[in-house]
N, C-alpha and C positions, 0 to 999 in steps of 0.2 A: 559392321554397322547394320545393323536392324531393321527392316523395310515392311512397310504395311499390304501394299499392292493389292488391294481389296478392289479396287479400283480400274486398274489397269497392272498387267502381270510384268510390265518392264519399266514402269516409270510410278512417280507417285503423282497424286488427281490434284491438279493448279485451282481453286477456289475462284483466283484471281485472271483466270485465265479470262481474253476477249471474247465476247457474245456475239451471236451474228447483227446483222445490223438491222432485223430487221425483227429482232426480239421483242421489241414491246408492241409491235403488231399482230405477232403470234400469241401475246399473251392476252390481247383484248381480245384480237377476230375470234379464238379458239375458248374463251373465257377459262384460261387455265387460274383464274385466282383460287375458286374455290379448290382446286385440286390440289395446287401448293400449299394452301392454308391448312387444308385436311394432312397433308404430308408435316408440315411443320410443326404443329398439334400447340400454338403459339411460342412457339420456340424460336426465336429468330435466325439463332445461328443457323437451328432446321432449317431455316425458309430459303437462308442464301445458297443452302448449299444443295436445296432439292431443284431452287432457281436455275442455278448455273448448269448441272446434271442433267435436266427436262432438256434444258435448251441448246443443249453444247450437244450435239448428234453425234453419233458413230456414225465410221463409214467404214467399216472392217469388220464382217461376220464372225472372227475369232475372240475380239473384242468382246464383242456386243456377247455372243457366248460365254465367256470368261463371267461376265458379270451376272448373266444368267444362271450359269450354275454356284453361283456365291448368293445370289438371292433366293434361288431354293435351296440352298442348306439354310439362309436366314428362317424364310418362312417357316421350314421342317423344325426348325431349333429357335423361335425366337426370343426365350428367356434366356438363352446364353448369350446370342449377340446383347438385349438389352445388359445383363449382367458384365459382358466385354466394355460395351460406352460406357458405364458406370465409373470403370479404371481411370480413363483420362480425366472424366468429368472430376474426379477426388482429387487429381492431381492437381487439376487449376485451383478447385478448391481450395487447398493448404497454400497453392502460391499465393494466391489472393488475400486470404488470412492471414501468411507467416509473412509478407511482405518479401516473397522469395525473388528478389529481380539480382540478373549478371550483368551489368555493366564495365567491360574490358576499355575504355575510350578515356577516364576520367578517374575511374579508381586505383587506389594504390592494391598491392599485391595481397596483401594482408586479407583487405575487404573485398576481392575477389576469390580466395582462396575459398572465405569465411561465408562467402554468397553459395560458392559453389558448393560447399560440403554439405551444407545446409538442403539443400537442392537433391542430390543425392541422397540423404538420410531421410529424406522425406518421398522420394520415390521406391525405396528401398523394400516394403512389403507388398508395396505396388506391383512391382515387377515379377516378386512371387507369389502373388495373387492371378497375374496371368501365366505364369508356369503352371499352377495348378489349375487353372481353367482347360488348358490344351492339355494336361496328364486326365485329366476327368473324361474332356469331349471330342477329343481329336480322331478316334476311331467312329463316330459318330456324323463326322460330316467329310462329304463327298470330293466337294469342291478341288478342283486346283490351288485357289487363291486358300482358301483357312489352310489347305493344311500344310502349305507353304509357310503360313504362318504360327502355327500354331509348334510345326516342327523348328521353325526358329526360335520359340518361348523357349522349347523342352532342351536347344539346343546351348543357347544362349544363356538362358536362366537357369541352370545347375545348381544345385546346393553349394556346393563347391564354390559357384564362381561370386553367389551372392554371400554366401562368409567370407572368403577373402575383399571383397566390396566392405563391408560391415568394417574386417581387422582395419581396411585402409581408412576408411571416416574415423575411425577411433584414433587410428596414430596421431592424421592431420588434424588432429585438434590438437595436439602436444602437450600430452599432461606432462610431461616431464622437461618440456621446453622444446625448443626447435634446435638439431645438433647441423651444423651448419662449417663446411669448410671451406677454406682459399689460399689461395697461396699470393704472396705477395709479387707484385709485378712493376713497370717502372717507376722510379720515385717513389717505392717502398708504399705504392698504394695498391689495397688490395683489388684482388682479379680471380676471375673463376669461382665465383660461390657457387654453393652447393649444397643442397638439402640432403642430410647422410641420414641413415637408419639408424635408429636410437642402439644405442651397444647394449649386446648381450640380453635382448629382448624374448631371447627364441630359449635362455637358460630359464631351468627353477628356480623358484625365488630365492632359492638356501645358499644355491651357489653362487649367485648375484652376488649374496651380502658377503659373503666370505672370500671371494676372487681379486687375483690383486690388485691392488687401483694403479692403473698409469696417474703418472704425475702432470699435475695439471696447475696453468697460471690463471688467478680470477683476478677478478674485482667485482664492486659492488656498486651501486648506483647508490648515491643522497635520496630517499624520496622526491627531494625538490628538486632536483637535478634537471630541469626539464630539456635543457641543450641536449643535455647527454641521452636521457631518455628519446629523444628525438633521434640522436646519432646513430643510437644500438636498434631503434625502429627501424632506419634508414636500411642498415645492415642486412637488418635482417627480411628484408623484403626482398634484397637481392638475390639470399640466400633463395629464398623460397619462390621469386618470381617463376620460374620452367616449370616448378609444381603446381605453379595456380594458373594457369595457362594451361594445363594437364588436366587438370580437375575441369577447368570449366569450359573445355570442350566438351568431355565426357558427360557435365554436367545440360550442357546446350545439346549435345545429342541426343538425352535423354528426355528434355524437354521436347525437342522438334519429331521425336518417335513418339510422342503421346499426342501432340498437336494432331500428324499425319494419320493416327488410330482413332480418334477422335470426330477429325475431319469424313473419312471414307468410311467410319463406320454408321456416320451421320445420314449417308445416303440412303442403308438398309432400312436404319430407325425409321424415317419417313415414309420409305414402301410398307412397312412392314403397319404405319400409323394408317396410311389411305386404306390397305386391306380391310384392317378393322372398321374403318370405318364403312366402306361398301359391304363388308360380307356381315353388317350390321344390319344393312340395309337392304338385306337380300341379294344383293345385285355378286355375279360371278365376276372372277377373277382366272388371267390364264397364261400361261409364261407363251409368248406368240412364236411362230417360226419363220425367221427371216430369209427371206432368198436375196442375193447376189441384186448388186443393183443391175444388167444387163436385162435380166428376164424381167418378165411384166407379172406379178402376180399381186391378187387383188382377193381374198376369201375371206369371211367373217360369220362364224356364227353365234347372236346372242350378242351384238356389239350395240355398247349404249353410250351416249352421253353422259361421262362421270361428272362433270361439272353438272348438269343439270341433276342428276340424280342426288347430290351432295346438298345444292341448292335445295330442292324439295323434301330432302329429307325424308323418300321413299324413292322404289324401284321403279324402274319407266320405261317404255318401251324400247325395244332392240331389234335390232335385222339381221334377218338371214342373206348375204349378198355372196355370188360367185362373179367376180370378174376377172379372170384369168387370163392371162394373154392381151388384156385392151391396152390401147393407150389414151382411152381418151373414154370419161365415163360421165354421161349428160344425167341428170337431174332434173322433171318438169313435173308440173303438179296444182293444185288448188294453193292458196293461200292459208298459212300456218298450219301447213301439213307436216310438217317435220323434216321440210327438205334439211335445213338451215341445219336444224339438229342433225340430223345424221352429219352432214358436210363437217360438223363440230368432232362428230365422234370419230369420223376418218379422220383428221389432223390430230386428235388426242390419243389416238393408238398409236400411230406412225412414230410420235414424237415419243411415247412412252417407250414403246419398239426399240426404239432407236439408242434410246438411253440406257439398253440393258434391265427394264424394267419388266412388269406385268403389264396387259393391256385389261380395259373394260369389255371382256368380250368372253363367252366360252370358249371360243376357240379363233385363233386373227393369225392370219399367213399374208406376207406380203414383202415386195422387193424393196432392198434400201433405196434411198434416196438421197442426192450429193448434198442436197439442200432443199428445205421445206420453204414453199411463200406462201400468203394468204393475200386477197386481194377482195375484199366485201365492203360490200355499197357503205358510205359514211355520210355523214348529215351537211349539209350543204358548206363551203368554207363560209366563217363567218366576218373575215376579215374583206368578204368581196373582192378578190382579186383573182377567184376563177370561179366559174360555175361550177355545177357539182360532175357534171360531162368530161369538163376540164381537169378537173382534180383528180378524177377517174386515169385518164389517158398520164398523167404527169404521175402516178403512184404504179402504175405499170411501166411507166419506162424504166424508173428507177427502178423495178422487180427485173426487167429484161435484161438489165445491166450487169446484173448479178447470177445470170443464168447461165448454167454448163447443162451438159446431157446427162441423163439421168435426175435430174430436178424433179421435184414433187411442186404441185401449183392449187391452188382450192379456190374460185371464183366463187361468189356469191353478189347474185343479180348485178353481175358487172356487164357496162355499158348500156345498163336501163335509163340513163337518164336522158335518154334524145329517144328520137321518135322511135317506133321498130326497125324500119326498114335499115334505116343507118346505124344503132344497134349492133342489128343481126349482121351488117356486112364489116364493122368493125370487130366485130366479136369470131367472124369467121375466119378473117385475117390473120388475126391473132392466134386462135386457137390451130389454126393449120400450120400458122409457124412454128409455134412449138411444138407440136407433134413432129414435124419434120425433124426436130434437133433431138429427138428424142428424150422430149420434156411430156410427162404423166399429167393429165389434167382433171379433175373434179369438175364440175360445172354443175352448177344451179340457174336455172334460168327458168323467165316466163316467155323469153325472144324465141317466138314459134318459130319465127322463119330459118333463124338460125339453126333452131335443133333440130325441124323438122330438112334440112337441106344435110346436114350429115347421116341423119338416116333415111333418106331416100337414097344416099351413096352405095349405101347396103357396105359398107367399110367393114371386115375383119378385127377393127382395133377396136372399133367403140361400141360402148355397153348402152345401153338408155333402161334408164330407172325413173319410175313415178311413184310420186307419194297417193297414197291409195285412198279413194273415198266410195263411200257403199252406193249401192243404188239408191237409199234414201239420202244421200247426198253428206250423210255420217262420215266425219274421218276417223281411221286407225291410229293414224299418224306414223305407218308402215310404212317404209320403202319397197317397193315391188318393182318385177321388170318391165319394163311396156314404151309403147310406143310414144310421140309426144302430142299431146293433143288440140287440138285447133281451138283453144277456149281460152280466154282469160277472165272466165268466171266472176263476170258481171252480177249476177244472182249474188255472190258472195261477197262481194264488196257492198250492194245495196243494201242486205243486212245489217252487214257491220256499219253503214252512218245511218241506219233508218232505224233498225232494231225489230226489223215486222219483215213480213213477205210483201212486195209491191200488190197494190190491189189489182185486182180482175186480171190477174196474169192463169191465162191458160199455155197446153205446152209448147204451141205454135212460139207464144213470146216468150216464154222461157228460153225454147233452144236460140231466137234470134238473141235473146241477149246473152246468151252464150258464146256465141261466135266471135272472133277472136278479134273483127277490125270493129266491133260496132262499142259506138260509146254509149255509157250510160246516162 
């Protein structure tokens, strides 16, 4: 039986498999639409199956490799993969067209036989279309998974095996009629049918017509006979029922082997669609190196937000970041600095990462994770039945519930919505707890007290990064390392509802309304 394992090297890849439960969180907080749409390229079958892939994580480095090195012989080769999908896609094709459906529940033997042959005779060049795709490319690609595959085309699909396939669709249509025997059993009713091979099939015709005939009893049917014809139908389905029940496994095999090539070849198609589309758009692509979920690594250079990059339809800014060894990596900064972005593009490599993919980055190193959460500020409940503080604490517990060690976690301005002080001591709580369980944390915040309190710790595990603004108070919209600073850029919020510089402001009140407890 014939196996795709493009996917996965001991099993075939479930489409229908359950999603974590916290999937369509990851897919708003991380804005992966446009990424999947780029991958789908409006194909929807694309969409469900780059869907499922994105978000269904490895946690096995063997895996996650497996797939890696099947995605770079994609990338290296990718007119033979798309030339490979092509195969299955012709094959629905012609079912769809020829009305090719097996139905064993309801039909008689006859129209079971007659579905299945059908079926067959129409996958039939198919099949040697991908024996010659593996006789052309199979020394050309690397992988474990193609050439496991590609040695079972060359293996399975012989000239040989696909003429004797041919001789047998030819018989089972019976140009000569169905030769059928039985032997009679109690009550001289018959028992044991049996589908025989046509006599003297394998002689020359010459000797055919001149060989002597055993002696045979007939009869003939009335055209109008219609009992009888009924009768000798009935017969004759018994004879051939094992045959068609033969046929249309072989023939359901052959269908659920073009489904499963189809399916797993659908995941390349989509990587190989997003490529194009980023390396259209300037932006690099890079197969990342994952470490072991135990160790803490955290490196990236040239990593960008590909949903924003996809959205704008040009290249956009990227960071260089070393966090090696942290567990715990704080975020602080002016407003629309690019924390939010980067925090995006950390969850959009990890989960690319993790799926055996490419990441948006030159280059992205980093440890598995048992499971990814995202946990970023949302708009206030609109049904009033908790404030937005509330709604915060009730969407972490539910994340706390689902946490093991080694979990990956991405805060954004969580626990902003109360004052600082309480905030920063619920947000310290938390963040110490899970570091304790050996949960990785992201954080984005403007809760000074809080960031500024794990680095006065002077801790070994955590990083602090600032989004960067110039001395003329210019942003990059860089990630840079630094410490967290006592401001919540009062100045830059006046801007933004006034649209000017506050009058007769010298720097005495500028710095005071920079300081981080004074309102504006």
């Amino acid at each position: 039986m014939m196996k795709v394992h493009l996917m996965f090297a001991d099993r075939d890849f479930n489409p229908e498999e359950a999603l974590p439960f916290n999937a369509n969180d990851l897919i708003q907080d991380l804005e992966l639409t446009p990424i999947l749409a780029a991958m789908a390229d409006e194909d929807e079958f694309l969409l469900k199956i780059a869907r499922q892939a994105l978000l269904a994580s490895l946690t096995d480095l063997d895996r996650i490799r497996y797939r890696q090195e099947i995605l770079s012989d994609c990338m290296a080769h990718p007119e033979v993969v798309k030339q490979l999908y092509q195969v299955p896609m012709e094959f629905l094709k012609r079912k769809r067209s020829q009305w090719l459906w097996i139905s064993t529940r309801h039909a008689n033997p006859s129209s079971i036989l007659s579905s299945a042959v059908h079926m067959l005779e129409a996958s039939l060049d198919l099949l040697k279309t991908l024996r010659q795709i593996a006789d052309q490319h199979r020394s050309s690609f690397r992988s474990l998974g193609f050439q496991n595959l590609f040695k079972t085309f060359q293996k399975e699909l012989d000239d040989d095996y696909l003429a004797l396939v041919a001789r047998h669709i030819k018989q089972l249509r019976f140009p000569d009629g169905a030769l059928i025997s039985a032997r009679l059993g109690p009550g001289n009713e018959g028992t044991e049918y049996l589908l025989r091979k046509p006599n003297n099939t394998d002689k020359p015709w010459l000797k055919r017509v001149f060989a002597k005939k055993s002696p045979v009893y007939s009869f003939s049917l009335h055209p109008r006979d219609e009992h009888g014809a009924q009768a000798l139908g009935e017969l004759r389905d018994r004879g051939i029922a094992r045959a068609a029940s033969a046929v249309a496994r072989a023939a359901d095999h052959i269908e659920s082997f073009f489904n499963a090539l189809r399916t797993e070849l659908a995941f390349y198609l989509g990587c190989l669609n997003l490529k194009d589309r980023l390396s259209g758009l300037d932006s690099p692509v890079s197969i990342p190196e994952p470490a072991s979920a135990e160790e803490r690594r955290f490196s990236c250079r040239e990593l960008y937000d590909a949903s924003l990059t996809l959205t704008m339809n040009q290249r956009v800014v990227a960071n260089d970041i070393s966090a090696d060894g942290k567990e715990l990596i704080i975020i602080t900064g002016p407003n629309q600095g690019g924390k939010t972005t980067f925090l995006r593009s950390v969850g959009q490599a990890h989960l690319m990462a993790q799926c055996g993919m490419f990441v948006p980055a030159r280059a992205f190193t980093a440890n598995l994770f048992t499971a990814l959460f995202t946990h970023f500020k949302r708009e206030e409940d609109k049904t009033m039945e908790s404030g937005k503080f509330g709604e915060e604490l009730k969407r972490m517990s539910a994340i706390v519930d689902h946490i093991t060690p080694h979990t990956l976690i991405l805060l954004n301005e969580s626990f902003a919505a109360t004052n600082e002080r309480e905030g920063s001591e619920v947000a310290r709580q938390i963040v110490t707890a899970l570091t304790e369980k050996r949960v990785k944390v992201f954080f984005v915040t403007h809760l000074y007290e809080f960031a500024n309190s794990f680095y006065q710790k002077g801790s070994e595990n955590a990083c602090f990064l600032r989004a960067e603004r110039l001395p003329d108070q210019r942003r990059t919209f860089k990630i840079k390392e630094g410490k967290p600073l006592e401001t919540s850029f009062g100045v830059d919020l006046y801007r933004k509802v006034f649209k000017n510089e506050p009058e007769g402001m010298d720097a005495s009140t500028r710095q005071h309304m920079e300081k981080g407890k004074t309102a504006l």
